[in-house]
Backbone as JSON Lines, residues from 0, in Angstrom:
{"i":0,"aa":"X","n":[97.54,102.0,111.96],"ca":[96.41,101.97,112.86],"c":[96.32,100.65,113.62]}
{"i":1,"aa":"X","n":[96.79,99.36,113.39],"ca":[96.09,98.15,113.92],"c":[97.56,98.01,113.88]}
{"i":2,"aa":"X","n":[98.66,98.39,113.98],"ca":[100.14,98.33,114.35],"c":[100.94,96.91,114.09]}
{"i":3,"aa":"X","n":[100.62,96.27,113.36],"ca":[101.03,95.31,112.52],"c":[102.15,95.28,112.42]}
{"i":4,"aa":"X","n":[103.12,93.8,111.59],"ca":[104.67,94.04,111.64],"c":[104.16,93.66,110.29]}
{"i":5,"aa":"X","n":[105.1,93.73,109.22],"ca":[105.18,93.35,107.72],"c":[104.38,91.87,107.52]}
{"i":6,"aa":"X","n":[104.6,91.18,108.35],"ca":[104.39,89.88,108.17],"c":[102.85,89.14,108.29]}
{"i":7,"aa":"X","n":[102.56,90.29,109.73],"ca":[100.74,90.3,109.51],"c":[100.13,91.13,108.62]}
{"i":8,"aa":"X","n":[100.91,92.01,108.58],"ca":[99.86,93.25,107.03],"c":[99.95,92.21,105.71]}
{"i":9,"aa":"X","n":[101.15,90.98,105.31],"ca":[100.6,90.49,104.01],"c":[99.25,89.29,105.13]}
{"i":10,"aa":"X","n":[99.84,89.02,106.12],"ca":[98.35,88.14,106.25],"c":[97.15,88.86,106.28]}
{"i":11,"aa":"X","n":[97.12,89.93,106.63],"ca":[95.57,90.02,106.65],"c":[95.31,91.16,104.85]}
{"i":12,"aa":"X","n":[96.11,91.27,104.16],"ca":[95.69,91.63,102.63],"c":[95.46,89.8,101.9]}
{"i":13,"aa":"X","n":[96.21,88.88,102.41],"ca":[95.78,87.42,101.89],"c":[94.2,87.22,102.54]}
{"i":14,"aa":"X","n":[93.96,87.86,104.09],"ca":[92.69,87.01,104.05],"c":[91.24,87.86,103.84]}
{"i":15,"aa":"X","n":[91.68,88.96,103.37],"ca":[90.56,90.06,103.1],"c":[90.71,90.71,101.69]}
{"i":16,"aa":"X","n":[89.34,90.68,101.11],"ca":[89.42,90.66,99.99],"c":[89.55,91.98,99.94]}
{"i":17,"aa":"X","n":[88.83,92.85,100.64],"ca":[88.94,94.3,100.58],"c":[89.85,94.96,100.16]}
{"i":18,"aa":"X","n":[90.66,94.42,100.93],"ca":[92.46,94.77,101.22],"c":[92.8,94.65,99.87]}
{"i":19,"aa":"X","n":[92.24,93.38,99.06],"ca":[93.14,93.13,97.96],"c":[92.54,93.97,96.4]}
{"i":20,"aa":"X","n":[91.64,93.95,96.55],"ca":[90.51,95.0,96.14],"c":[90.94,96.83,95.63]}
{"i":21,"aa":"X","n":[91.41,96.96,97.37],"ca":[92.13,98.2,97.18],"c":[93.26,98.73,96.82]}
{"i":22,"aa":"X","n":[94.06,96.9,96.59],"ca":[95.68,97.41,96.58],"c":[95.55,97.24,94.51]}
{"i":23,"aa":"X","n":[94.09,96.53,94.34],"ca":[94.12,96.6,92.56],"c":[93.88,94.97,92.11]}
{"i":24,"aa":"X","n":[93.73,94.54,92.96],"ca":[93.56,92.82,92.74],"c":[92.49,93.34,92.06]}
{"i":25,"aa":"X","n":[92.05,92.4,90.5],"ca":[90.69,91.9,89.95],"c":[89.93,90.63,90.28]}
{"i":26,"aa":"X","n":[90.34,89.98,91.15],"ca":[89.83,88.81,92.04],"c":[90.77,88.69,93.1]}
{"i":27,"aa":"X","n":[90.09,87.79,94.8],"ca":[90.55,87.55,95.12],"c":[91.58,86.17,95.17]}
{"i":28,"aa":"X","n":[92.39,86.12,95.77],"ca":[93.63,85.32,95.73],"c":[94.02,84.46,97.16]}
{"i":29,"aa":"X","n":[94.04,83.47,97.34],"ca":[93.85,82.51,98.45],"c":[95.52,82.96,99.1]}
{"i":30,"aa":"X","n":[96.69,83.05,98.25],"ca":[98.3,82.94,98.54],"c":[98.74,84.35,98.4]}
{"i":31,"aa":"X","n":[99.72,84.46,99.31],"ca":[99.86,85.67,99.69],"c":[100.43,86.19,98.35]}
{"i":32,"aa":"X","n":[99.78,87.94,98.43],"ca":[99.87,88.21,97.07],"c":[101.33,88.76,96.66]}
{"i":33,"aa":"X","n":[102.5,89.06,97.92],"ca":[103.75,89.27,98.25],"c":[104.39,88.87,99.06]}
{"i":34,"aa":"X","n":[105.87,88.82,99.07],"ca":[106.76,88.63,100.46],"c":[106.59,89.16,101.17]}
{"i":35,"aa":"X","n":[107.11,89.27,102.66],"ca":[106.8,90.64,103.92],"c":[107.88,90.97,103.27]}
{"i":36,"aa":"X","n":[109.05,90.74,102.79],"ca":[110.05,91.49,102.59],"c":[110.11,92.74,101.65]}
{"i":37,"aa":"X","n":[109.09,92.24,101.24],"ca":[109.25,93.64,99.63],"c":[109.0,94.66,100.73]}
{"i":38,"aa":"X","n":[108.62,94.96,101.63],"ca":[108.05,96.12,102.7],"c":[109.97,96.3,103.26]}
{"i":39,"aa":"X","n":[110.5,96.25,103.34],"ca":[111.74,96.51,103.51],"c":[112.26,96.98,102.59]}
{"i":40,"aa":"X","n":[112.14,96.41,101.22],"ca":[113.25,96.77,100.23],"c":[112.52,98.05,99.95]}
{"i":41,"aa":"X","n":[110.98,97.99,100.2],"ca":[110.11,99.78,99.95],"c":[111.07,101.02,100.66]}
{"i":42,"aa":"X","n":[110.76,100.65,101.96],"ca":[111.68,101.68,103.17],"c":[112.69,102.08,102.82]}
{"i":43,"aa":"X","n":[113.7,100.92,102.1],"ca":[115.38,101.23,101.7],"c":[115.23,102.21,100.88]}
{"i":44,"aa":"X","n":[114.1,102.08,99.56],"ca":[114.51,102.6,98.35],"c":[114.01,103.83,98.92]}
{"i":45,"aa":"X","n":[112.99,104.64,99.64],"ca":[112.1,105.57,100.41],"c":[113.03,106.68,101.18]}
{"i":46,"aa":"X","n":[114.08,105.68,102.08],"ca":[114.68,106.3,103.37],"c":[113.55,106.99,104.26]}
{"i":47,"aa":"X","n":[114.66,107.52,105.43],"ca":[113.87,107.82,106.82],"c":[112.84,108.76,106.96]}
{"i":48,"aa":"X","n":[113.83,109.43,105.94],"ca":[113.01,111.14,105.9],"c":[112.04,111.12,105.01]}
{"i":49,"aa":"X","n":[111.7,110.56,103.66],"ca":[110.7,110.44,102.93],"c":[109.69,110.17,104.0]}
{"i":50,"aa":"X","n":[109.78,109.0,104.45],"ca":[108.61,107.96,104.97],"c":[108.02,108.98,106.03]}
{"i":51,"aa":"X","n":[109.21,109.75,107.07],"ca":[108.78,110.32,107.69],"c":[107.82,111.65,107.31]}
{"i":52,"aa":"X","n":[107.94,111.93,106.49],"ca":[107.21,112.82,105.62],"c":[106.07,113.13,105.46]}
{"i":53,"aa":"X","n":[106.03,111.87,104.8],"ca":[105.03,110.88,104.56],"c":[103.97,110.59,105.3]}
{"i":54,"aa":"X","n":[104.26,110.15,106.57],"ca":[103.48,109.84,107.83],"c":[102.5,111.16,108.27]}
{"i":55,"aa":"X","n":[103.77,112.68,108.1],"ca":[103.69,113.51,109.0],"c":[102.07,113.72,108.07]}
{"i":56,"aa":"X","n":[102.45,113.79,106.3],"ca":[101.23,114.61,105.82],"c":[100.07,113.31,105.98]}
{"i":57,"aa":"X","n":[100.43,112.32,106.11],"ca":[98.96,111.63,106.73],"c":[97.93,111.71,107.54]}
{"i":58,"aa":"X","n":[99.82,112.37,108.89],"ca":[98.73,112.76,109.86],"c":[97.78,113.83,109.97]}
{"i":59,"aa":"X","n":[98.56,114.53,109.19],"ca":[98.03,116.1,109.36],"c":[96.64,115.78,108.45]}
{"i":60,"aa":"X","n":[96.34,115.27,107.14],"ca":[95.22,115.35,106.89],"c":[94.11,114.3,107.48]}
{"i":61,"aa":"X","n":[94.61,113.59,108.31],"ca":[93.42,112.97,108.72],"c":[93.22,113.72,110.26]}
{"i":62,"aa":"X","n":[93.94,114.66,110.63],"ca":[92.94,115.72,111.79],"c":[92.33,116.65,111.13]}
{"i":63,"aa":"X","n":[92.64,117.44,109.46],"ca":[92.15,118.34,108.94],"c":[90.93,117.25,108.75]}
{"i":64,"aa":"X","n":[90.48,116.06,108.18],"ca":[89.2,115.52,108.47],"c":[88.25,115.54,109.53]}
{"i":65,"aa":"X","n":[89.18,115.3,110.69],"ca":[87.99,114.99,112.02],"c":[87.68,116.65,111.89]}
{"i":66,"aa":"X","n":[88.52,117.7,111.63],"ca":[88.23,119.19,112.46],"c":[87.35,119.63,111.38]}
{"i":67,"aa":"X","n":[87.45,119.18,110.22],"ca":[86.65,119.8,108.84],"c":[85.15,119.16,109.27]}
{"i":68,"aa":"X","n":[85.03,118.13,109.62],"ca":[84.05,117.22,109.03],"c":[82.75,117.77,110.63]}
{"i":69,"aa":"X","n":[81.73,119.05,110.13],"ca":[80.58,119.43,111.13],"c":[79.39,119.24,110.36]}
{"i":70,"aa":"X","n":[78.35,118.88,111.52],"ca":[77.11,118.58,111.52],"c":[76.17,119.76,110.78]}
{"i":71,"aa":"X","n":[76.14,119.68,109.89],"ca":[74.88,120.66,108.96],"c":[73.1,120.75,110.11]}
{"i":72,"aa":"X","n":[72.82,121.53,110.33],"ca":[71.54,121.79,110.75],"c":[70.5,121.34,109.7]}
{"i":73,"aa":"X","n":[69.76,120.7,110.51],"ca":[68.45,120.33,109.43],"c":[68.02,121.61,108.56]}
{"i":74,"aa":"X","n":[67.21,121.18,107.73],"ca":[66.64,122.69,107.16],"c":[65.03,122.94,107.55]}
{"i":75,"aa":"X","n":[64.92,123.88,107.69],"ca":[63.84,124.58,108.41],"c":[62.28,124.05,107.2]}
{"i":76,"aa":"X","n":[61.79,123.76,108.24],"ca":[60.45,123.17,106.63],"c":[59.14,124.35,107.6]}
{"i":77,"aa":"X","n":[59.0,125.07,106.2],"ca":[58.24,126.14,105.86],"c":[56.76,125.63,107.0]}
{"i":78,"aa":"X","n":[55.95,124.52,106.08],"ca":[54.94,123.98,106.56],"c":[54.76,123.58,108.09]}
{"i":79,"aa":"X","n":[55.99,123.33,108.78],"ca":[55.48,123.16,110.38],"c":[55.8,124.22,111.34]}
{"i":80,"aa":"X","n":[55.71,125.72,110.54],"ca":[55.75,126.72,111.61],"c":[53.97,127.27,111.63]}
């Protein structure tokens, strides 16, 4: 989403705790919590077609979100008819 290269995705999991939070940190951590490189040796061990895979069912469930996700109608209250 924010199209990053390896090298800014460990900077911004070093400067947000969130990030670090979600990846399983029990506190945050001032130094980066990995190399950019381990994000390479991921891909190798992964290959093209996994990752691509991968991506595709990401994408697909985050449009089954936007298309799933409708506005409920209030509910009708008895007393103001």
């Amino acid at each position: 989403m924010l199209n990053l290269d390896d090298r800014e995705t460990v900077a911004q999991i070093t400067e947000n705790m969130y990030l670090q939070y979600f990846l399983g940190y029990s506190s945050y951590i001032k130094r980066p919590p990995f190399d950019a490189s381990l994000f390479v040796d991921i891909r190798k061990r992964l290959g093209d077609e996994l990752i691509a895979e991968m991506n595709d069912k990401i994408h697909e469930f985050a449009q089954d979100k936007t298309v799933k996700k409708k506005i409920r109608p209030l509910p009708v209250r008895m007393d103001l008819k």
